[in-house]
VOSE-426710 format. One record per residue: z negated, x, y of N, C-alpha, C in turn. Coordinates in pm, whole numbers, plus 50000, padded with zeros to 5 digits. Atoms other than C-alpha are relative to their C-alpha. Layout:
<sites>
ZXYZXYZXY
...
</sites>
This chain:
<sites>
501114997250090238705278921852499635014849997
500144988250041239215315221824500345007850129
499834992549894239465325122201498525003050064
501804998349956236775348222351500385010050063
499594993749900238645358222634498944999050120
500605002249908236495360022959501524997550109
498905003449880238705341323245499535009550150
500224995149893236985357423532498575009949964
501504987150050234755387923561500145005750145
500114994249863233785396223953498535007249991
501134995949995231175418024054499795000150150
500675006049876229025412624386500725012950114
500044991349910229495447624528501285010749919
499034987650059232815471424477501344992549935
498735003450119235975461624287500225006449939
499714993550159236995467923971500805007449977
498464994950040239605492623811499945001849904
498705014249994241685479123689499724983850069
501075012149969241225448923864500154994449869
499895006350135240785422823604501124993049980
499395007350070242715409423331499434997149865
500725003850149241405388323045500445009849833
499414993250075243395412622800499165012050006
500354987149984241655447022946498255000449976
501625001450010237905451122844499485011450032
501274992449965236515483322968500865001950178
499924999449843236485486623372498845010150058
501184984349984234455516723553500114988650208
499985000949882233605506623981498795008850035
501154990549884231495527924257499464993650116
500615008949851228985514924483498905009250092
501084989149933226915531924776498925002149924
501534999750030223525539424743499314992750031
501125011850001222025512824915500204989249912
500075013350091223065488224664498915002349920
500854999550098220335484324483500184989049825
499305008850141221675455224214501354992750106
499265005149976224165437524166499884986149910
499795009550029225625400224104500984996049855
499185002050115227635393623761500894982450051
499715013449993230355361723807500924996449937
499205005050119231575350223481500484982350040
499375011450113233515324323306500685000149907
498974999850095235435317822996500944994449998
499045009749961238485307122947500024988849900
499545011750081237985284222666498534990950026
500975005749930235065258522790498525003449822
500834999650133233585263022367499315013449985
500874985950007232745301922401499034994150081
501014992649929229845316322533499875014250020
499974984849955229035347222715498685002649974
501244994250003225815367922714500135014950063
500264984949912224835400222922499265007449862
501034990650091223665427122703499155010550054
500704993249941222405447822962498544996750082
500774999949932219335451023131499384986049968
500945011250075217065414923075501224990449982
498945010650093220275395022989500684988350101
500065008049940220355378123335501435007550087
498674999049926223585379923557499575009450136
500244994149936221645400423808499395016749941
499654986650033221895436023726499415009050087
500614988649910219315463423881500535012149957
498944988350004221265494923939499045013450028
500864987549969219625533923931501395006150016
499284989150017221415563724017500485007149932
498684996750103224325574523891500414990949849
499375006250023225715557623591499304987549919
500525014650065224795521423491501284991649903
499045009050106226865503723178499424986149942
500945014650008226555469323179501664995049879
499165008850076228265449622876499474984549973
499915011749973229325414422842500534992649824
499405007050127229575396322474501104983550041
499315015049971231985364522474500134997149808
499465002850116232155345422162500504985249981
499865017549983233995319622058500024992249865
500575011550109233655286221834500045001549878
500004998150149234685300221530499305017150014
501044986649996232425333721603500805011250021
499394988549963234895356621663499755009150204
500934994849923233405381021927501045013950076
499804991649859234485404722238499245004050084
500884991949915232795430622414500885004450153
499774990549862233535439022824499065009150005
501154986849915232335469422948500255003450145
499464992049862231885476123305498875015450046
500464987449978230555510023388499795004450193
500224997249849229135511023774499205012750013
500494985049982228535543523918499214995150173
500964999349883225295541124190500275016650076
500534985849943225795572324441498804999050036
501304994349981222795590724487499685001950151
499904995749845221345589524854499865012050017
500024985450039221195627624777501325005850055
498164994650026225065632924782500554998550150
499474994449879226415650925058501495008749937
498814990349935229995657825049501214988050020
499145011049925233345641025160501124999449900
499254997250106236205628524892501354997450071
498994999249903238955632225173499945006850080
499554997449841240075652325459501555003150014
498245001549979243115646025637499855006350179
499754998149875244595663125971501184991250045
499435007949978245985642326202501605007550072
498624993949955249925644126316500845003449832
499344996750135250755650725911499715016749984
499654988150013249685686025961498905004549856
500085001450105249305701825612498415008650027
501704988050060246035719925455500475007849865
500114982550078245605753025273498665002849941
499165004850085244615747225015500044981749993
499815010749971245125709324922498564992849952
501345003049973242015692224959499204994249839
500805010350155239295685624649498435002550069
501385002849962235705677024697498965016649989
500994986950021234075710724570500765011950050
499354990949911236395731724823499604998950109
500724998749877234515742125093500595004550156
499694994849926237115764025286501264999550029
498384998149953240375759925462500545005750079
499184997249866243215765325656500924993650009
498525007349950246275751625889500545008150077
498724994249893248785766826105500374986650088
499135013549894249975743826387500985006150059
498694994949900252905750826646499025000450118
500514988249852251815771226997499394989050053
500085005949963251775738427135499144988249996
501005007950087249165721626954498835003150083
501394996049951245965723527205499044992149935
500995003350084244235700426988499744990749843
499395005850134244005684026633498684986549961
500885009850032241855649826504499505002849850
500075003050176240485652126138499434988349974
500315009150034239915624925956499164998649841
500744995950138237435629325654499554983649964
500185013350055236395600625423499195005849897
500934999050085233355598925280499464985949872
499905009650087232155581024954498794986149987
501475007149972229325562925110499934999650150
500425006549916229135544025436498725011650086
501324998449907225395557525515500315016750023
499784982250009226805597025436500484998250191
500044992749872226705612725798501305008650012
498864986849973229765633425959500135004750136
499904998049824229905654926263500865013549952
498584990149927233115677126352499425010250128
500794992649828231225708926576498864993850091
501055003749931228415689726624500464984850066
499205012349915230575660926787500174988349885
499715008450057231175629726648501184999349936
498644999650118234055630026341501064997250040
498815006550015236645610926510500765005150199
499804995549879236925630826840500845012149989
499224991550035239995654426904498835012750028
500524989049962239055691426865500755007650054
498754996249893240285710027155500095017549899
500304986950092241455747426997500755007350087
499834986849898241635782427145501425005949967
498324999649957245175801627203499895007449870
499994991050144244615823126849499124992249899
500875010850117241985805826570498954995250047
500735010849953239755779026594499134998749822
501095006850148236985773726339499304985650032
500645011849961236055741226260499034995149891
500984995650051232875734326119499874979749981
500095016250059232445694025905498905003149941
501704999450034228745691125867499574984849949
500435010950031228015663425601498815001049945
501625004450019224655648125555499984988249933
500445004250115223375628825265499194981050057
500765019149981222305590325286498785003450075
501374999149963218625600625299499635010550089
500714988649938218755633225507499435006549957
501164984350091217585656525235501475009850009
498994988150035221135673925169500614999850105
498854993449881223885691625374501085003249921
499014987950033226975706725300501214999250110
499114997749889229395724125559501235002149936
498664995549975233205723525520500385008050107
498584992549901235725749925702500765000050027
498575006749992238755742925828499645015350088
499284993249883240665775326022500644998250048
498985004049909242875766726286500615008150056
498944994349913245745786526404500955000150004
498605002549909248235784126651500845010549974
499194991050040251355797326573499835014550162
499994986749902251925831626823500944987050120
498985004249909253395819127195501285008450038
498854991250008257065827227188500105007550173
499914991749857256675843327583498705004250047
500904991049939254885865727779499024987250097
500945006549940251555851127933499605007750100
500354995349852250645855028308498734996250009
501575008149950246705852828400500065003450160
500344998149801246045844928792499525007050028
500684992349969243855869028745500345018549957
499084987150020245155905428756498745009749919
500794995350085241865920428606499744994349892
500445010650120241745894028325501505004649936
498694994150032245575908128310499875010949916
499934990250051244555938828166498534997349909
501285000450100241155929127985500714992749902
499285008350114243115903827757501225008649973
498504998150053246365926127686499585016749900
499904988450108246395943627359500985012350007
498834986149899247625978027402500705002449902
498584997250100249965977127078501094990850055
498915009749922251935947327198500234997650128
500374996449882250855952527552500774990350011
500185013249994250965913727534498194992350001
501285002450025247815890627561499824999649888
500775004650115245565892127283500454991549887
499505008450097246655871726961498904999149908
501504997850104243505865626697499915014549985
500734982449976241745895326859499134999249880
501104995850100239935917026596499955012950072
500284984549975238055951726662499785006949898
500304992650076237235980026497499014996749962
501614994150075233975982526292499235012150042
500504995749927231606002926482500715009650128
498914993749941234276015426754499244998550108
501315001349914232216024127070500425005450119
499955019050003233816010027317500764997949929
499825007050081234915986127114502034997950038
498585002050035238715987427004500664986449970
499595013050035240125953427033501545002250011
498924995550059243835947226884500534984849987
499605014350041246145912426827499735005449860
500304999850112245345904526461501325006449924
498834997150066248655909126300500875014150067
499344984449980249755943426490499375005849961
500324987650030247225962426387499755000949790
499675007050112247235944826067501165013049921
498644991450035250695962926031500025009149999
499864985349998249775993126158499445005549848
500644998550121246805994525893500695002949863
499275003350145249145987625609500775014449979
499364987549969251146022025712499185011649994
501094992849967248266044525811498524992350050
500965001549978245016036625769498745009650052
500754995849922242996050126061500264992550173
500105002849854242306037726450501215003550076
498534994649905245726041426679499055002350114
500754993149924243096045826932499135012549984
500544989050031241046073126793499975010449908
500014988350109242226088526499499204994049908
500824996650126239306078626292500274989549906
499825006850130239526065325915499444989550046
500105015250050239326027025861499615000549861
500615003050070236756021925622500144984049943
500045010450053236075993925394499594984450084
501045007449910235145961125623500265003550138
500024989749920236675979925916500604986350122
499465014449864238225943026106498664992250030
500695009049933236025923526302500344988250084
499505011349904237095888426414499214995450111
500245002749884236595882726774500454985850031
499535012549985236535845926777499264995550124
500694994149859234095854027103500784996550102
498555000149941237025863727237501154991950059
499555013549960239175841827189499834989750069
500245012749946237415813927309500085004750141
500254998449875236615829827635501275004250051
499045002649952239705838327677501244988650010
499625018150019241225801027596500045000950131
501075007449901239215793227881500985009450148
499664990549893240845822828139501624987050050
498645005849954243815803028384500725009150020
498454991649960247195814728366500844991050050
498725008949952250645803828531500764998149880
499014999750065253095787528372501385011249980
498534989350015255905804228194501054998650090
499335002849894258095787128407499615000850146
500004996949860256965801628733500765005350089
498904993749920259705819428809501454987250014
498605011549911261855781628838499734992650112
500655012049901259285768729077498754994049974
501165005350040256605755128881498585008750042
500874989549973253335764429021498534997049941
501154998850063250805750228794499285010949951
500944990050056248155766728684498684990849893
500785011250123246025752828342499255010149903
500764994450115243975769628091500905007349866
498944998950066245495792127838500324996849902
500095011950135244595769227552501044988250043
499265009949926246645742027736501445007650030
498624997449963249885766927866500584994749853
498655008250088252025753127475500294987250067
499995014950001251285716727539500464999650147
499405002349855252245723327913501815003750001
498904990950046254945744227832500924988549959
499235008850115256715716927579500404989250136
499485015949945256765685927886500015006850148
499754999349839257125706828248501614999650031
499085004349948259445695928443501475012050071
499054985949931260805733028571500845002649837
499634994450187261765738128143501145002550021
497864997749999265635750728138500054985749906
499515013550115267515722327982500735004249877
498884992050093269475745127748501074998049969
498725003950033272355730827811500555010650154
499034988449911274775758127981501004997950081
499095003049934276935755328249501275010550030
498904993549945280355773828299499805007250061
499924993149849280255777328644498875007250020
501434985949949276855800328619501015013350010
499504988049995279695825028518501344999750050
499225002149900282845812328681499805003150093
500065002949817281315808529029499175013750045
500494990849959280465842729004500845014050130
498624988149927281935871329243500465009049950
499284993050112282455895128937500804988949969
499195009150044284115867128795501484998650064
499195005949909286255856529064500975010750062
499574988149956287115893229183500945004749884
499604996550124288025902328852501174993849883
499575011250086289215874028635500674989150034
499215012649976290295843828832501464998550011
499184999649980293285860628929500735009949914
499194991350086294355887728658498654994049848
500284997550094293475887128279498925005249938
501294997750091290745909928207499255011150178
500704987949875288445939528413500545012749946
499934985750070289575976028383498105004149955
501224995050026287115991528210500275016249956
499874986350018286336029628230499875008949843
500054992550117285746034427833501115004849952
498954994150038288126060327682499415000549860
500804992950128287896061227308500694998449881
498564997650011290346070327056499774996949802
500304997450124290326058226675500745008449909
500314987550083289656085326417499734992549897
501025001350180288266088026045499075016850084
500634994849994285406105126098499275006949858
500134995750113283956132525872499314991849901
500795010850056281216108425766500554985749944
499375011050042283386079925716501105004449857
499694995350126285416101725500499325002549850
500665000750139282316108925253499784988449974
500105012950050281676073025254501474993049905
499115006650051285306064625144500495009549850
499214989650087285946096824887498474989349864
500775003750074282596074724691500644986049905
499605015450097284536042524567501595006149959
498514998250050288026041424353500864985950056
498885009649973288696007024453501004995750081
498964998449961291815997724589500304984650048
499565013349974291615957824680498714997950091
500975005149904290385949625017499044989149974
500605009449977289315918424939498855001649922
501314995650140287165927724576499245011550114
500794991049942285555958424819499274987050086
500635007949930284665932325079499064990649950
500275005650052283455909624877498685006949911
500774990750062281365937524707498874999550111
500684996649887280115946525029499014983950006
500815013149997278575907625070499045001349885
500945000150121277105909824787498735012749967
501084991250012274865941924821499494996850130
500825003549880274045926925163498504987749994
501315011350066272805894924960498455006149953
500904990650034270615922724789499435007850086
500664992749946269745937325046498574990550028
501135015049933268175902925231498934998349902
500625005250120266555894024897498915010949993
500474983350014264955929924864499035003150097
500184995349862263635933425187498194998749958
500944999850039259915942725153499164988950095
500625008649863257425912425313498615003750007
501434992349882254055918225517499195001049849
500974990450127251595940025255500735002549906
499314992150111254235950125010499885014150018
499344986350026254605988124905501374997949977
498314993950018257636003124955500085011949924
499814993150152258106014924605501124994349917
498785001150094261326010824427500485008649921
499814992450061262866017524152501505005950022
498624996249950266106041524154501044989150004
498785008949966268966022624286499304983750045
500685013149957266225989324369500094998150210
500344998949839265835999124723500694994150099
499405008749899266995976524976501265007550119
499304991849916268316008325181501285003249914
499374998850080270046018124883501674985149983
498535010849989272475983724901500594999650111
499584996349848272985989625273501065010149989
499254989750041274486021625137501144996749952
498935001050114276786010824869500834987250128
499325011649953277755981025121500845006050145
498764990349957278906008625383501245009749939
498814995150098280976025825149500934991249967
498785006449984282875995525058500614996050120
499055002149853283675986225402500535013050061
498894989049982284576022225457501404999049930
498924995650069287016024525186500834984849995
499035007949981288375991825288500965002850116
499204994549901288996006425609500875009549961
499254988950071290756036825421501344990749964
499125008450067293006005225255500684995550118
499135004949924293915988325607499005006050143
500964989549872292656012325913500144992650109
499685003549932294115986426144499234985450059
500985015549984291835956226108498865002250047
501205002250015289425952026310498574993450012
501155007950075286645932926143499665011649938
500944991850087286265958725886499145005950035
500354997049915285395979126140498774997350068
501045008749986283235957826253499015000049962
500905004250054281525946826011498755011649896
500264983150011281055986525909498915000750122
500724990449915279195993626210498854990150054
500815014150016277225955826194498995010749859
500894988750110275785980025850499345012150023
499954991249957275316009226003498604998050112
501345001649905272905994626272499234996749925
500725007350079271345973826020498905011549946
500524987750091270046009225828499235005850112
500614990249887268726017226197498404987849980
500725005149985266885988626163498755000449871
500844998450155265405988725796499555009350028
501054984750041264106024225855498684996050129
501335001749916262426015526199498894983249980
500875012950039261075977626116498905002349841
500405002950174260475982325689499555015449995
500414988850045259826019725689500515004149894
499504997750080262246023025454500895015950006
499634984149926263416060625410501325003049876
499074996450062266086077125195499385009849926
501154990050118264526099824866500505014450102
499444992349942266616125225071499275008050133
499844997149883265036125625393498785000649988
501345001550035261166116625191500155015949999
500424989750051261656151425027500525011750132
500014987349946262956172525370497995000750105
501514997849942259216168125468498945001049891
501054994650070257546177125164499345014050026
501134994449958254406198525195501065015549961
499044988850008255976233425242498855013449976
500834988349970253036260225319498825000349883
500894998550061250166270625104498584993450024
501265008649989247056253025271500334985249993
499895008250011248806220525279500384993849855
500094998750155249476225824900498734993649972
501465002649979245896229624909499504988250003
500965013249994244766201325048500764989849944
500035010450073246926177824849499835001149833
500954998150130245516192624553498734994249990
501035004849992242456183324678499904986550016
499825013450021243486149524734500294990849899
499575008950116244646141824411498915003949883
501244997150056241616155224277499154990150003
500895009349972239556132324448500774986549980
499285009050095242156104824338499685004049872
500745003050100240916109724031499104999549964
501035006550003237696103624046499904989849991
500465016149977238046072824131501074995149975
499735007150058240486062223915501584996349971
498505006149995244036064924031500375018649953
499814990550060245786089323809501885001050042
498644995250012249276106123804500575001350129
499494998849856250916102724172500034986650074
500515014549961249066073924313500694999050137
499675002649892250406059924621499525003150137
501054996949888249566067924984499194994550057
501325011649998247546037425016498895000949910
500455003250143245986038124674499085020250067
500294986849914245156082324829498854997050093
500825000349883244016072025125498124988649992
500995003950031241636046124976498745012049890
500624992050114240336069124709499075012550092
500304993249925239516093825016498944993450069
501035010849962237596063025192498775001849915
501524999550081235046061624893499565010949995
500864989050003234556097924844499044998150123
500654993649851233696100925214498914991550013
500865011250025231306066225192498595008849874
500804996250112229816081924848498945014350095
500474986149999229436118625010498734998150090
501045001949893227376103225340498744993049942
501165001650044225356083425131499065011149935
500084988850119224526111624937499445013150095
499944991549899223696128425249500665017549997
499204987850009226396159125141500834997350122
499235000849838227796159925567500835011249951
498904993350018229656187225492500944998749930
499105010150081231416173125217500784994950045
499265011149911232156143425429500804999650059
499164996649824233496160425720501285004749967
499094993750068235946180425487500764984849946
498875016550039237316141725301500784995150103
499055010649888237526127425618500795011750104
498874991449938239626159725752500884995249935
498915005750107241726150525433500384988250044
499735014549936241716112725542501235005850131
499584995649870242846124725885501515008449964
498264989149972245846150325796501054991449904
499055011450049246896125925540500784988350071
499405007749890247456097825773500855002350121
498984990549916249056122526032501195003149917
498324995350108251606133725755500494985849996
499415013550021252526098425673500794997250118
499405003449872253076092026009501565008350046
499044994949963255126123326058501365001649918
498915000450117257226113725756500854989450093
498645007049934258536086425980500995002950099
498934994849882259726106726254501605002649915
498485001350098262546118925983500634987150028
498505014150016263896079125973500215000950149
499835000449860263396080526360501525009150028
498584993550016266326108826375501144994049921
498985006250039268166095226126500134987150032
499685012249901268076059726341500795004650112
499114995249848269366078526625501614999049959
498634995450012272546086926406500914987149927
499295015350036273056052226238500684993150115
499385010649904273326034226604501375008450082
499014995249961275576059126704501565000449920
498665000650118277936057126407500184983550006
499105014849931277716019526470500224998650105
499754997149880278596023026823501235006449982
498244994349986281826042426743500824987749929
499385012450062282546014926466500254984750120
499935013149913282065987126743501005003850094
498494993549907284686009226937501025001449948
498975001750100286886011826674500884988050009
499455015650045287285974226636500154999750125
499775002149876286945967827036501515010450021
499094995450001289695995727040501714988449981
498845005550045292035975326829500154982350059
499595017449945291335937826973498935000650084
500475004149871290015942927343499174987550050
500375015149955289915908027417499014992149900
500825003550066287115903027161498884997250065
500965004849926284335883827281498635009549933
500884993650047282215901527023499875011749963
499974981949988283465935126983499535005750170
500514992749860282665935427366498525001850026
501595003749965278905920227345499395014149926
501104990450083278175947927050500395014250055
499914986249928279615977227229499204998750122
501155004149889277635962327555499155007249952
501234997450062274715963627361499525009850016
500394989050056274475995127226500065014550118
499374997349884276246008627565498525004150102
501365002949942272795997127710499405010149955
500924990850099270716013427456499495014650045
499554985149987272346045327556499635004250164
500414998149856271486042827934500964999050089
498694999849947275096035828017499874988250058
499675013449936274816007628225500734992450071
498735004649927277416002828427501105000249873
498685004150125279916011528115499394984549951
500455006550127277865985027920500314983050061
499845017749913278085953128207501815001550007
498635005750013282015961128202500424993349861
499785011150073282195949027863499534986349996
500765009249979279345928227887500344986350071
499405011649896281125908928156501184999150010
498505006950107284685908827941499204988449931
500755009650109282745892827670499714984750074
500585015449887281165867227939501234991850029
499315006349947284465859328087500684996449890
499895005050070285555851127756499334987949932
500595010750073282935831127633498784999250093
500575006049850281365815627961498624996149977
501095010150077278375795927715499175005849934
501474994050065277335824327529498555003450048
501364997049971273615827327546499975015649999
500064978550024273535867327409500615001650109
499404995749856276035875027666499574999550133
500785004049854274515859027949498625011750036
500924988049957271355877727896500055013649984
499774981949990272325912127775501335003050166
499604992249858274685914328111499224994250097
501025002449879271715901028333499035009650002
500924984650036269685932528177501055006850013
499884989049941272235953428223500865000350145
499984998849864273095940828570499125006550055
500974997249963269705947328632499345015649963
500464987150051269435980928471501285009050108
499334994249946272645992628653499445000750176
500265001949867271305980429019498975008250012
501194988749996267736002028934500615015149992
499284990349945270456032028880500615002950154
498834994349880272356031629195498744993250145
500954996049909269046026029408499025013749995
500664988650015267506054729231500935013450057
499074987649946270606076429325500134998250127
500454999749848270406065029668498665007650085
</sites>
């Protein structure tokens, strides 16, 4: 008597959400644009109700306009008790141009994650990626999609650095547009690229990495035109901002993407990497990853023994005695320097120092400045600064047991490390900032004048040398508009000696790098001293052995180490470089 449930509620075009249940009464669905109506297909569940349309003339056929149509449904039943459905159909507009999906195919992600009123992206792929499918989904059948002009569902082949890809949707009726962006780039190729062509050899190879090209960019009016891989000069920029080719200031707007470039060089044939096992293809250099990943010349990376067994060092040396003489003489000491490092700590328990030491290394890793950071810390923050405190405890552990050596070791494993932080991170010591502060009276001068013109524009107290060098940028921009040339010429001298000083602030870490690898180089002798037959006290004295131009000393460890550990990879190649560095000696002395 009192049921005024509807048993079924379908509609002609779309499904419902929620689908139905006699319990749920409001429901919303979306239908193209060409629908023009739709069908209503009731029943009740008790045979004594009745239904009625309240929308539109009351009839089960339902004419639909653009955008939102609410159609309700009365049910009542025998004893009058009454229920309203609502369904709420949304007509797209043949107007509506855009897409409520895009997906790349393979699972590869998007940057950012996709919404309808985001026009611009990006992906990263692996080297090997020559081409990618997208898959967009639009909310309407008659909506139009073309991928570069090409039909939507066709791979897009992409160049050896970025790939723009251009999703051009069009509107039911052909009145609207709107373009999506997708950027595409391939990670960097981990090896050197060969072009067949020996003049295409030197037109494609950036002269910072004096590697091919990587998302070439040029200067901003640079004449000829300064082309650069994206991310080296990138780096340089971030350090000194001015041209490594010409000196002159880098203005606002000063990169230019050469996606030109790129393509045409895609297009240039090179040999495979593997040409030197035999392989003599030759393919496009958009195509060398994806060749690269399945040729048949590829090392297998699985190592064989006998590469260094079945050698005649080997065999001369090793098969029949124990080890190789080797000509290094070298005698462990405490060195003065190792002494100020150990007179800095009180503690007295190897293991708590060691353990110390790990732990300012953790800080160091953690610390470590990443691509566009300033290197600005606060006292005792500095990444160099835990490097420090983490040689001192491994000194003064060595002070505790002079005979072990690891400590040793792992002392002069720190020691390089500080060679490295100053030349990779530009990280310096307050010590070594202030033996190159401005000394003479005109260079006074002119950073008076620089911090002058830092305040103009805004950066007060002892603004940074980025934060400087920009502030110098606008004067010089302001002064030319302004047609004051003399002015100009004077900022951008300032620009200019500024960026030269910066620069010559790094020579300082450069010296003091020289004296880190050498103090780890005695430490790696230290420990090699005390346990010879170390596979790895031999590889890191090798190493550094090399470094030094010692090449023949550096392949007798080099090729201890080897005959110890037959599999290592490091080994293998640092004594095939300095086989090869020793054999270019003793033809040059011939």
């Amino acid at each position: 008597m009192d049921n005024c449930d509807l048993e079924k509620l379908c509609v002609s075009a779309g499904k419902l959400h929620p689908p139905f249940t006699p319990e749920v009464t409001e429901y919303s669905m979306t239908v193209e644009s060409s629908v023009n109506k739709v069908t209503l297909d009731l029943s009740t569940s008790d045979c004594g109700a009745s239904y009625s349309v309240l929308s539109g003339d009351g009839s089960r056929s339902i004419k639909l306009t653009d955008g939102l149509n609410r159609v309700e449904i009365e049910v009542i039943a025998e004893d009058g008790t009454a229920k309203k459905y609502c369904v709420e159909i949304s007509r797209l507009s043949a107007k509506v141009a855009q897409l409520t999906d895009l997906v790349l195919g393979e699972e590869i992600p998007l940057h950012p994650a996709f919404g309808t009123k985001i026009y611009e992206y990006n992906s990263v792929v692996p080297f090997h990626c020559s081409a990618v499918t997208l898959l967009p989904t639009v909310p309407d059948k008659n909506i139009k999609v073309t991928v570069n002009g090409e039909d939507s569902c066709k791979p897009v082949p992409l160049n050896f650095g970025d790939t723009v890809v251009e999703i051009l949707v069009c509107s039911a009726d052909g009145s609207n547009s709107q373009t999506y962006t997708l950027l595409v780039t391939r990670e960097l190729v981990p090896m050197a690229v060969t072009f067949t062509d020996g003049k295409q050899q030197l037109d494609y190879e950036c002269p910072i990495s004096l590697t091919a090209f990587y998302r070439p960019v040029s200067i901003s009016n640079s004449d000829p035109k300064h082309v650069f891989s994206r991310p080296y000069i990138e780096m340089l920029a971030r350090r000194s901002k001015v041209d490594p080719l010409s000196d002159c200031p880098l203005g606002d707007g000063w990169k230019v993407v050469e996606l030109d470039l790129d393509r045409t060089m895609s297009d240039a044939p090179v040999k495979c990497f593997f040409a030197y096992r035999g392989c003599d293809s030759v393919m496009k250099l958009s195509e060398l990853g994806s060749h690269s990943l399945d040729c048949p010349h590829k090392p297998t990376g699985d190592l064989d023994a006998k590469d260094v067994t079945e050698t005649s060092w080997y065999k001369k040396h090793f098969e029949s005695s124990s080890c190789l003489e080797i000509e290094t003489k070298h005698t462990l000491e405490v060195r003065n320097w190792e002494k100020r490092l150990q007179m800095t700590s009180r503690e007295d328990n190897v293991e708590k120092l060691c353990a110390s030491a790990r732990d300012e290394l953790k800080h160091y890793r953690h610390h470590l400045p990443k691509p566009g950071d300033m290197l600005q810390y606060e006292d005792g923050e500095s990444p160099l600064h835990s490097l420090d405190q983490a040689a001192v405890h491994y000194a003064s552990a060595i002070r505790l047991n002079s005979r072990d050596p690891r400590l040793h070791f792992l002392l002069g494993v720190v020691l390089e490390e500080q060679h490295y932080a100053t030349e990779m991170y530009g990280l310096q010591r307050k010590a070594v900032r202030d033996r190159d502060d401005i000394s003479d009276a005109k260079s006074a001068s002119r950073q008076d004048d620089i911090l002058a013109v830092c305040k103009l524009h805004g950066y007060v107290g002892t603004p940074t040398v980025q934060n400087q060098l920009q502030a110098l940028d606008k004067e010089y921009q302001q002064l030319k508009e302004q047609g004051q040339s003399s002015k100009a010429d004077y900022v951008q001298t300032l620009y200019i000696w500024l960026s030269k000083k910066t620069g010559k602030d790094s020579s300082a870490a450069v010296r003091d790098e020289e004296s880190c690898v050498h103090r780890a180089l005695m430490k790696y002798l230290d420990a090699w001293s005390l346990s010879p037959d170390s596979w790895e006290y031999n590889l890191h004295v090798g190493r550094l052995l090399l470094l030094q131009g010692k090449s023949k000393e550096a392949l007798q460890h080099l090729q201890s180490g080897l005959a110890l550990r037959p599999l290592h990879a490091a080994l293998r190649s640092a004594a095939v470089t300095s086989e090869a560095s020793e054999s270019i000696e003793r033809e040059e002395s011939s």
